[in-house]
PyMOL Python script that loads the backbone (N, CA, C, O; Angstrom):
from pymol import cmd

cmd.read_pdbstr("""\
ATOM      1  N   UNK A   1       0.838  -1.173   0.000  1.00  0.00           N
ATOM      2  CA  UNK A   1       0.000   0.000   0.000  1.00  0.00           C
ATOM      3  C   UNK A   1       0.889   1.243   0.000  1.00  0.00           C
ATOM      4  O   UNK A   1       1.835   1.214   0.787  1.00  0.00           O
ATOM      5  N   UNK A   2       0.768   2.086  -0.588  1.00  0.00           N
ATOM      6  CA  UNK A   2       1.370   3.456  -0.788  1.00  0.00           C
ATOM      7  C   UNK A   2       0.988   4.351   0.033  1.00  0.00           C
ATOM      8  O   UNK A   2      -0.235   4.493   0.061  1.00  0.00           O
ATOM      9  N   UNK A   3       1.511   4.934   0.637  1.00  0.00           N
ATOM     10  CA  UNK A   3       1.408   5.707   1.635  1.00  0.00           C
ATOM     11  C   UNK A   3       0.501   7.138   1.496  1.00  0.00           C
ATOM     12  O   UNK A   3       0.409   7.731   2.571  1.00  0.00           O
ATOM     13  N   UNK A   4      -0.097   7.708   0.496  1.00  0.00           N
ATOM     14  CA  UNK A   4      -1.108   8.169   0.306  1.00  0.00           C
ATOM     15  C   UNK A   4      -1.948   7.826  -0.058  1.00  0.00           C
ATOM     16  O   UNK A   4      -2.797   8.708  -0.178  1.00  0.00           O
ATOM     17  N   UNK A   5      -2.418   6.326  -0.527  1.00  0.00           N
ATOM     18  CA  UNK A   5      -3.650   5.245   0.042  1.00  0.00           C
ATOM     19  C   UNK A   5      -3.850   5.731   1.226  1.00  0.00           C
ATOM     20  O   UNK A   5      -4.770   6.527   1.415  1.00  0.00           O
ATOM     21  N   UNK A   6      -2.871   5.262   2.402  1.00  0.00           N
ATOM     22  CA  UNK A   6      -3.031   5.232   4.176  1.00  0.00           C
ATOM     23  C   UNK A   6      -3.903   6.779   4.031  1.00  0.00           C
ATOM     24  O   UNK A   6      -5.087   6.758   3.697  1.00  0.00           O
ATOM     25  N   UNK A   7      -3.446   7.620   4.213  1.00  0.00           N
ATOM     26  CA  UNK A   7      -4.261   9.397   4.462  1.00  0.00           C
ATOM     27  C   UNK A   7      -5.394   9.121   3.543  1.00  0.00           C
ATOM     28  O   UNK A   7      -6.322   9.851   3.890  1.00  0.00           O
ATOM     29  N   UNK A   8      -5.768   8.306   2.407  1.00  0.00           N
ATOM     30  CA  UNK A   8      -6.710   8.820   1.744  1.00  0.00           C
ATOM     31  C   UNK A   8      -8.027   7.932   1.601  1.00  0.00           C
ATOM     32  O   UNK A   8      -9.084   8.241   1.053  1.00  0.00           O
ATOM     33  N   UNK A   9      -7.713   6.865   2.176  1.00  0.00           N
ATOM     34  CA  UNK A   9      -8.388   5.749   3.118  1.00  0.00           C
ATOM     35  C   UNK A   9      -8.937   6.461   3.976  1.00  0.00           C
ATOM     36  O   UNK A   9     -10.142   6.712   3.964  1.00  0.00           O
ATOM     37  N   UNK A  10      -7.980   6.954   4.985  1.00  0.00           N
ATOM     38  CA  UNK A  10      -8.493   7.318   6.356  1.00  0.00           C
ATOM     39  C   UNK A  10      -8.279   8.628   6.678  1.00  0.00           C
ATOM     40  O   UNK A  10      -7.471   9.185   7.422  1.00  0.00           O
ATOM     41  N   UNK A  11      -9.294   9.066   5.866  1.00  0.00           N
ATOM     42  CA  UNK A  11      -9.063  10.673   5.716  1.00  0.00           C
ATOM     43  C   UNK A  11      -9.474  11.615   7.015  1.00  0.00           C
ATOM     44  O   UNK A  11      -9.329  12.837   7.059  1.00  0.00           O
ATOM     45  N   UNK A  12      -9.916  10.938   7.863  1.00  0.00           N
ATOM     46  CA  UNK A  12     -10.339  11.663   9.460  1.00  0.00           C
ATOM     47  C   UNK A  12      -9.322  10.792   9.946  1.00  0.00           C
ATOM     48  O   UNK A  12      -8.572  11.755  10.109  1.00  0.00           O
ATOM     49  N   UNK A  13      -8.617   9.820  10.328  1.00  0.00           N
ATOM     50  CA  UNK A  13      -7.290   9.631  10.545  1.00  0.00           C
ATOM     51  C   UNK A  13      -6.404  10.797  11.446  1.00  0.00           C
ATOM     52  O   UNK A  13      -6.499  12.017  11.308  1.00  0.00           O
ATOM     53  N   UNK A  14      -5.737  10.248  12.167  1.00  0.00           N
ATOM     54  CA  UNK A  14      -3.946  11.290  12.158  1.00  0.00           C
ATOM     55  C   UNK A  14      -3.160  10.385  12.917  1.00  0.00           C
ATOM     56  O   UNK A  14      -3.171   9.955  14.071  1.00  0.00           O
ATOM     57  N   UNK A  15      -2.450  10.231  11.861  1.00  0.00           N
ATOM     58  CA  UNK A  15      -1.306   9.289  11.952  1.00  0.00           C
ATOM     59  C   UNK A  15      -0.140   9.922  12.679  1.00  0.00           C
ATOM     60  O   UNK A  15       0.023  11.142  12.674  1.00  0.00           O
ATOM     61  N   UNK A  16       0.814   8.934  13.414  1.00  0.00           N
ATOM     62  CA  UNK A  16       2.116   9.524  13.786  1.00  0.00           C
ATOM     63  C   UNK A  16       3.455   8.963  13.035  1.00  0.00           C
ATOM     64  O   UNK A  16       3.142   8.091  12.224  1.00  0.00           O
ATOM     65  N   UNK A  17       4.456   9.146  13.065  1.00  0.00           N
ATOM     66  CA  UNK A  17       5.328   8.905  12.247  1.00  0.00           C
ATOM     67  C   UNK A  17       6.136   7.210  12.348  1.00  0.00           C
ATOM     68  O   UNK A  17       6.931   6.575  11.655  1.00  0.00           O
ATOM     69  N   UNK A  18       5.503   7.026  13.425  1.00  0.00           N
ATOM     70  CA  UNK A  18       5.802   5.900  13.926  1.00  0.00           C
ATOM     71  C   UNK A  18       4.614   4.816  13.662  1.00  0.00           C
ATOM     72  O   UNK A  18       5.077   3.683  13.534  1.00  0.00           O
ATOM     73  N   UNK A  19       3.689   4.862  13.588  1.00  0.00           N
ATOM     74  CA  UNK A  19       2.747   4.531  12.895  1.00  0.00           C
ATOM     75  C   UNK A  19       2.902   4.305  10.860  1.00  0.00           C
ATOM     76  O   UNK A  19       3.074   3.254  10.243  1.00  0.00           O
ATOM     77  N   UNK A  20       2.794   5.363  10.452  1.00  0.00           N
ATOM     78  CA  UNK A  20       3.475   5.486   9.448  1.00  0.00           C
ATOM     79  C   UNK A  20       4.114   4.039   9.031  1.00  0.00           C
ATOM     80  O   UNK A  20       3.617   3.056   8.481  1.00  0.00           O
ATOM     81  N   UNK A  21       5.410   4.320   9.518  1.00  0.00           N
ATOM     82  CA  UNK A  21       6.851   3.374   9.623  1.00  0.00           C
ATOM     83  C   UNK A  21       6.510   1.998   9.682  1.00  0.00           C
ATOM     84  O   UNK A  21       6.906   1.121   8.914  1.00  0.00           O
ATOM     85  N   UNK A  22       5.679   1.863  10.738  1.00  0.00           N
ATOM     86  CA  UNK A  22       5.216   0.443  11.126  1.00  0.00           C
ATOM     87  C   UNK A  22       4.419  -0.513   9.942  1.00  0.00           C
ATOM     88  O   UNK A  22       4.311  -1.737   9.870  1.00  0.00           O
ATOM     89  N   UNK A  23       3.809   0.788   8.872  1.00  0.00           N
ATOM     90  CA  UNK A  23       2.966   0.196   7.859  1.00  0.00           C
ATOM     91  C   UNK A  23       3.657  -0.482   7.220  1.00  0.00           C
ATOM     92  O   UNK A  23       3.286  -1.654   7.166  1.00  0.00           O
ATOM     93  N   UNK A  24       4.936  -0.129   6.454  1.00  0.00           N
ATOM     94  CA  UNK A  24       5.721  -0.601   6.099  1.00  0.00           C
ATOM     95  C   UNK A  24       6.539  -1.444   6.457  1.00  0.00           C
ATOM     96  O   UNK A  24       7.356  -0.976   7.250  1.00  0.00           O
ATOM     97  N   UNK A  25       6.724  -2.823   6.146  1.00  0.00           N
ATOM     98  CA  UNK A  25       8.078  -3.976   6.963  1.00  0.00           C
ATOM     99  C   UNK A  25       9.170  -3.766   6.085  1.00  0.00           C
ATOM    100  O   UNK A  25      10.290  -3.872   6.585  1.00  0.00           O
ATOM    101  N   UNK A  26       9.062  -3.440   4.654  1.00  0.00           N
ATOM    102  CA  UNK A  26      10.375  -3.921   4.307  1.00  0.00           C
ATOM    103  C   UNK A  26      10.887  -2.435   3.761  1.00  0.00           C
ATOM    104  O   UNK A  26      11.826  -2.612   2.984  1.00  0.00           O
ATOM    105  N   UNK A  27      10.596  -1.158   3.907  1.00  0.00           N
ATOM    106  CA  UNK A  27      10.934   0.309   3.030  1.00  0.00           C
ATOM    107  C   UNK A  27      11.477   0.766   4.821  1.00  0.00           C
ATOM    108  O   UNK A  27      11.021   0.804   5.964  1.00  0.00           O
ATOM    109  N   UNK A  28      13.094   1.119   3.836  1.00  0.00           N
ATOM    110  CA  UNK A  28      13.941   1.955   4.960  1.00  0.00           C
ATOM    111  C   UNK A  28      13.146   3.380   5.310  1.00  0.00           C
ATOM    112  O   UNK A  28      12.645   4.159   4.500  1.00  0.00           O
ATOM    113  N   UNK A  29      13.177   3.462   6.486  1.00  0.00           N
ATOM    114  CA  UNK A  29      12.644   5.031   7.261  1.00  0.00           C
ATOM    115  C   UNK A  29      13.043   6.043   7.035  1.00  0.00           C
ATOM    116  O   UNK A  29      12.685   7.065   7.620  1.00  0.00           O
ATOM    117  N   UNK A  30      13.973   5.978   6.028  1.00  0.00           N
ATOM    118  CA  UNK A  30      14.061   7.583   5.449  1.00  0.00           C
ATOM    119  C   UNK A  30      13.548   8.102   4.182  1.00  0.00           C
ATOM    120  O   UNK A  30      13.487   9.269   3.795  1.00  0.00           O
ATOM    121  N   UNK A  31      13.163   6.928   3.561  1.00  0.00           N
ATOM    122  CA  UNK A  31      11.983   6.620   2.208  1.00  0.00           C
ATOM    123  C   UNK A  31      10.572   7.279   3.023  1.00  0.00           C
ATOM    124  O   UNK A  31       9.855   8.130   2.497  1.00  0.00           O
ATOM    125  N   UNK A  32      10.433   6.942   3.836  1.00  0.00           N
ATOM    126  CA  UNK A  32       9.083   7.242   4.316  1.00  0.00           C
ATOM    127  C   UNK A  32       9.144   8.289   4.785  1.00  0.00           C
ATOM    128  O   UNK A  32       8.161   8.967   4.484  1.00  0.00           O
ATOM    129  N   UNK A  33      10.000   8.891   5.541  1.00  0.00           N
ATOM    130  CA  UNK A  33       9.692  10.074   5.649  1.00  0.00           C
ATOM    131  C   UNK A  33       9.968  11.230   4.661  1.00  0.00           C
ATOM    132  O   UNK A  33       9.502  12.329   4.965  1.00  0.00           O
ATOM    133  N   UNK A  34      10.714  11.106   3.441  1.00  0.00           N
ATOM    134  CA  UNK A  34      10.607  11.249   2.771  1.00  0.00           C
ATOM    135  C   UNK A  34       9.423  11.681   1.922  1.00  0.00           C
ATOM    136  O   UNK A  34       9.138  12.719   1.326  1.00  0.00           O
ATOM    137  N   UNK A  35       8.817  10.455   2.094  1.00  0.00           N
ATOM    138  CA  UNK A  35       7.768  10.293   0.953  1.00  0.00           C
ATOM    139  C   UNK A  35       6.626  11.592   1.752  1.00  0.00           C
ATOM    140  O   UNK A  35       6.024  12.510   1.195  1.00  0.00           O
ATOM    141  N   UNK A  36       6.659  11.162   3.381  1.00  0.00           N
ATOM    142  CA  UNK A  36       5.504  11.859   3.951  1.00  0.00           C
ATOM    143  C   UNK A  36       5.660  13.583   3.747  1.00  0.00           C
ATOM    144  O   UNK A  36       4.682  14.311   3.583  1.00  0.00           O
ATOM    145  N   UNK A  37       7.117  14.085   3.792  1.00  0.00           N
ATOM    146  CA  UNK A  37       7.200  15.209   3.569  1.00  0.00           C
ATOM    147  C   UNK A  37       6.877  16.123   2.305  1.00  0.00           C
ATOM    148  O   UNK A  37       6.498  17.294   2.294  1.00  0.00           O
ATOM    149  N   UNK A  38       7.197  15.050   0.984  1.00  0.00           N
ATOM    150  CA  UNK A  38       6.529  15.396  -0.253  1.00  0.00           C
ATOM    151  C   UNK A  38       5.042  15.823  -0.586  1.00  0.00           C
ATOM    152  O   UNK A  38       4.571  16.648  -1.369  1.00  0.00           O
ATOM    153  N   UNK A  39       4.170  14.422   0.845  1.00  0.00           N
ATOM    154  CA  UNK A  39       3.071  14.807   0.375  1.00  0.00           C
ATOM    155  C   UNK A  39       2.784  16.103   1.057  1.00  0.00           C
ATOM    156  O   UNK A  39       1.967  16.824   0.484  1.00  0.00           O
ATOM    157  N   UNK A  40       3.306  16.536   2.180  1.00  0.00           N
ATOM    158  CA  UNK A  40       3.063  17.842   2.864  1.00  0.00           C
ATOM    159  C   UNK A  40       3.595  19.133   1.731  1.00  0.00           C
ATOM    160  O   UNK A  40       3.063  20.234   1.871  1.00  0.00           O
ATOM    161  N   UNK A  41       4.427  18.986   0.858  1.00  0.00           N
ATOM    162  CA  UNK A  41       4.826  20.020  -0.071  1.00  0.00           C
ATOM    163  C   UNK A  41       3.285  20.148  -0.646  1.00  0.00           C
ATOM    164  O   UNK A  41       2.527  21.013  -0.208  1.00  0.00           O
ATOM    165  N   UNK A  42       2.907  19.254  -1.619  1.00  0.00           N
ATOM    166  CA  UNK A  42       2.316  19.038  -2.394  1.00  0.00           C
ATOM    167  C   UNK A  42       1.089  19.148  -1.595  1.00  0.00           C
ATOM    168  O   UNK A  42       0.112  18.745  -2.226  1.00  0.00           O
ATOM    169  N   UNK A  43       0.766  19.653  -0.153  1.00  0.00           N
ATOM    170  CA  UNK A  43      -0.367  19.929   0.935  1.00  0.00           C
ATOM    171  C   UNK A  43      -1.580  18.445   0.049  1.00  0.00           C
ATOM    172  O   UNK A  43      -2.575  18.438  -0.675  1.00  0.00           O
ATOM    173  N   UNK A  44      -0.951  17.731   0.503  1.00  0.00           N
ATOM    174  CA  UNK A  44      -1.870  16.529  -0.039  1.00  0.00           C
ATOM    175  C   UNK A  44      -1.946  15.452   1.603  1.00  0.00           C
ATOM    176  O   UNK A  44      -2.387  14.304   1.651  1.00  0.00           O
ATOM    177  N   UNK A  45      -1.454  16.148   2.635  1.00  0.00           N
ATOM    178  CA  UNK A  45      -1.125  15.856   3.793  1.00  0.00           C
ATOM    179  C   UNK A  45      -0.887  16.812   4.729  1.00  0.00           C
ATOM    180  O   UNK A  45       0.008  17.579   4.376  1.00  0.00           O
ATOM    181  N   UNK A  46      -1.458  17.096   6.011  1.00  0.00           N
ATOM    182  CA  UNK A  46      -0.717  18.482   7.345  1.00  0.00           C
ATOM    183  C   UNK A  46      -0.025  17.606   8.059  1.00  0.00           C
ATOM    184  O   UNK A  46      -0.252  16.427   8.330  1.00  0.00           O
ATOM    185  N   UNK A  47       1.010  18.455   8.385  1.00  0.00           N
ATOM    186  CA  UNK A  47       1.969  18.241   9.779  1.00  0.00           C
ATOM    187  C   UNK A  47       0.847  18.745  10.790  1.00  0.00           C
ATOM    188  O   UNK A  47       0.501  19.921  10.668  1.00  0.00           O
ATOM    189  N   UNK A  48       0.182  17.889  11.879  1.00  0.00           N
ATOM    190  CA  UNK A  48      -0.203  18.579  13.007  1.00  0.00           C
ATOM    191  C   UNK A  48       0.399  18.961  13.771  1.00  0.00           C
ATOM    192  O   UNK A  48      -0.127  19.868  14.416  1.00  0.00           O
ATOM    193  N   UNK A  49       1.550  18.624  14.104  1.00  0.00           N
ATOM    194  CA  UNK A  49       2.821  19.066  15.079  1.00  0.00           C
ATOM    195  C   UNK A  49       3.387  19.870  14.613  1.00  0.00           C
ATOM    196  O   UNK A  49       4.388  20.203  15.247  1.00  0.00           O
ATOM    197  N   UNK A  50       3.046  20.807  12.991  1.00  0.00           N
ATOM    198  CA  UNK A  50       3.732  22.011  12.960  1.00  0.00           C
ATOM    199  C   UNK A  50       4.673  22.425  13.321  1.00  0.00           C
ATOM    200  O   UNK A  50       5.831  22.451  12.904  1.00  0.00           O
ATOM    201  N   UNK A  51       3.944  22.931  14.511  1.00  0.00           N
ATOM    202  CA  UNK A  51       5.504  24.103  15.268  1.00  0.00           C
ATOM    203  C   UNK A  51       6.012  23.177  16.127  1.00  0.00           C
ATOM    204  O   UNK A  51       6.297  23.604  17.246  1.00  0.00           O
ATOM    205  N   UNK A  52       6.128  22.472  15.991  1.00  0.00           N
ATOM    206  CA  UNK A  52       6.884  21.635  16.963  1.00  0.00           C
ATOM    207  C   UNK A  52       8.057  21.094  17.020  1.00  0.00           C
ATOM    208  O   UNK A  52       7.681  20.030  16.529  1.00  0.00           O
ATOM    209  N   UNK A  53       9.255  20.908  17.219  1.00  0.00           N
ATOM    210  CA  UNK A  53      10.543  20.660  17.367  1.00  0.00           C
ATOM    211  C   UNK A  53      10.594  18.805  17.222  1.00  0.00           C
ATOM    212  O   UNK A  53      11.661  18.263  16.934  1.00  0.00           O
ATOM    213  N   UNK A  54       9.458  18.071  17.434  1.00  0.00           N
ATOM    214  CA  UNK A  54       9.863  16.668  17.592  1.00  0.00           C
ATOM    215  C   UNK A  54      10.277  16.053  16.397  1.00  0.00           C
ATOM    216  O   UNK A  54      10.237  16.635  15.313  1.00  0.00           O
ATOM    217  N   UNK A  55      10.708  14.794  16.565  1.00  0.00           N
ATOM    218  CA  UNK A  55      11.421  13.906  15.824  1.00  0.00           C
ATOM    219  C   UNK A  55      10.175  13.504  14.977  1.00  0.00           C
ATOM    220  O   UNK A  55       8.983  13.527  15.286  1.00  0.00           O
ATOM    221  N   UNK A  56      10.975  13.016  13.473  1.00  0.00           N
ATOM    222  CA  UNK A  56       9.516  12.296  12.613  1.00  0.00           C
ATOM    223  C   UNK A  56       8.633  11.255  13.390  1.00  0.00           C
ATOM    224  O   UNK A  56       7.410  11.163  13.284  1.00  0.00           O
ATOM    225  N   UNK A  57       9.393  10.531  14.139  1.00  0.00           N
ATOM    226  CA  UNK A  57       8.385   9.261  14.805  1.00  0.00           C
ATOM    227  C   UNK A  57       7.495  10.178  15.706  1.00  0.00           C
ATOM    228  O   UNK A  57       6.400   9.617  15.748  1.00  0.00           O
ATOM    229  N   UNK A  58       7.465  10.964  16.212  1.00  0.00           N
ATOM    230  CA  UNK A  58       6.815  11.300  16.866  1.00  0.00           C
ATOM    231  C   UNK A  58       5.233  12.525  16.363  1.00  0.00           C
ATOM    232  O   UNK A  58       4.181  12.743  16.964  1.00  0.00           O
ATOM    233  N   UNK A  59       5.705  12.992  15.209  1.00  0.00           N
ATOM    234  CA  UNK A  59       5.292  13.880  14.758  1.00  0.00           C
ATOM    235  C   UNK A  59       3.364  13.293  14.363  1.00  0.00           C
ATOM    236  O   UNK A  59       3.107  12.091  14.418  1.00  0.00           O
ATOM    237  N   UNK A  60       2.692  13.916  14.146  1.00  0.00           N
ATOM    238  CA  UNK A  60       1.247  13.840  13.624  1.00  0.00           C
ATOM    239  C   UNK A  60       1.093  14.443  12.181  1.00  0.00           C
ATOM    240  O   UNK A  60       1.759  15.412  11.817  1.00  0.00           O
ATOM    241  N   UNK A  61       0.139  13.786  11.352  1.00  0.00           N
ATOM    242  CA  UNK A  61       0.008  13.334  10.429  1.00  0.00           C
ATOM    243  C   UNK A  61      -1.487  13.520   9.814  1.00  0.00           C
ATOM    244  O   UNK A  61      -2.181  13.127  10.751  1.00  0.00           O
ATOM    245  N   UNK A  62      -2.493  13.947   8.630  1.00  0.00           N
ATOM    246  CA  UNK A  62      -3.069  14.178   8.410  1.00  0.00           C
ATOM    247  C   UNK A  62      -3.730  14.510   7.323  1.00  0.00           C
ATOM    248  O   UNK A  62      -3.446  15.667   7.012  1.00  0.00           O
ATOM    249  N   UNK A  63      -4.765  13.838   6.331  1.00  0.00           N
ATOM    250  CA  UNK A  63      -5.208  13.716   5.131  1.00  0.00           C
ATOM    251  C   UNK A  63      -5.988  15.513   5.079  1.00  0.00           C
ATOM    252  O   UNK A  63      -6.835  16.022   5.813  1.00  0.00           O
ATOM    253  N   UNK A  64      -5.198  16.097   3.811  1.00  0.00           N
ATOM    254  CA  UNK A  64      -5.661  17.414   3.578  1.00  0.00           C
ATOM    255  C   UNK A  64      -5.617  17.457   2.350  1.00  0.00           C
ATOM    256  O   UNK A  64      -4.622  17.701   1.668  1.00  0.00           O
ATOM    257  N   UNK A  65      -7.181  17.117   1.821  1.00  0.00           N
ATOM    258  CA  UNK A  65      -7.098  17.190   0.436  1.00  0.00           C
ATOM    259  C   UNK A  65      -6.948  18.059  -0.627  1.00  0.00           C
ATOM    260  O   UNK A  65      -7.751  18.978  -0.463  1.00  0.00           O
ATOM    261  N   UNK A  66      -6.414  18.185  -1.468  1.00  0.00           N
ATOM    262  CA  UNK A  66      -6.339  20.010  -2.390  1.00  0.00           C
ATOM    263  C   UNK A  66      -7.880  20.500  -2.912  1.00  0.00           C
ATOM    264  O   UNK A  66      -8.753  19.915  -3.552  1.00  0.00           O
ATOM    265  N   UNK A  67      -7.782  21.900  -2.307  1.00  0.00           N
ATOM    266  CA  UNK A  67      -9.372  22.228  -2.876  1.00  0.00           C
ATOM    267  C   UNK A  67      -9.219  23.005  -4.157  1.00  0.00           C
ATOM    268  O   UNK A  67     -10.216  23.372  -4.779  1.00  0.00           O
TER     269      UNK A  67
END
""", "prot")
cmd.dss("prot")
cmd.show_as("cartoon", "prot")
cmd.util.cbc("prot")
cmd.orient("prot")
């Protein structure tokens, strides 16, 4: 499953980064976060932790679809 399936599946969802990670068994963790930050460029995803200083595993996660 591709990781904007996960947000777009479960679009009231909010995922954490560690969560995320876990979806995946066999894709190294910097692919994924990766991937998750693209979709936040592309606002096809929010950071809920924003302003926040924490680490990706920890961070929140969130289906924001383009209007």
């Amino acid at each position: 499953m591709e990781l904007y399936e996960i947000f777009k599946k479960n679009p009231e969802n909010i995922f954490s980064g560690n969560e995320l990670i876990d979806s995946f068994s066999n894709v190294f963790y910097e692919i994924i976060r990766d991937n998750t930050y693209a979709l936040i460029k592309e606002k096809i995803i929010i950071d809920t932790t924003e302003n926040c200083n924490a680490k990706y595993k920890n961070k929140t996660f969130k289906f924001s679809p383009k209007k």
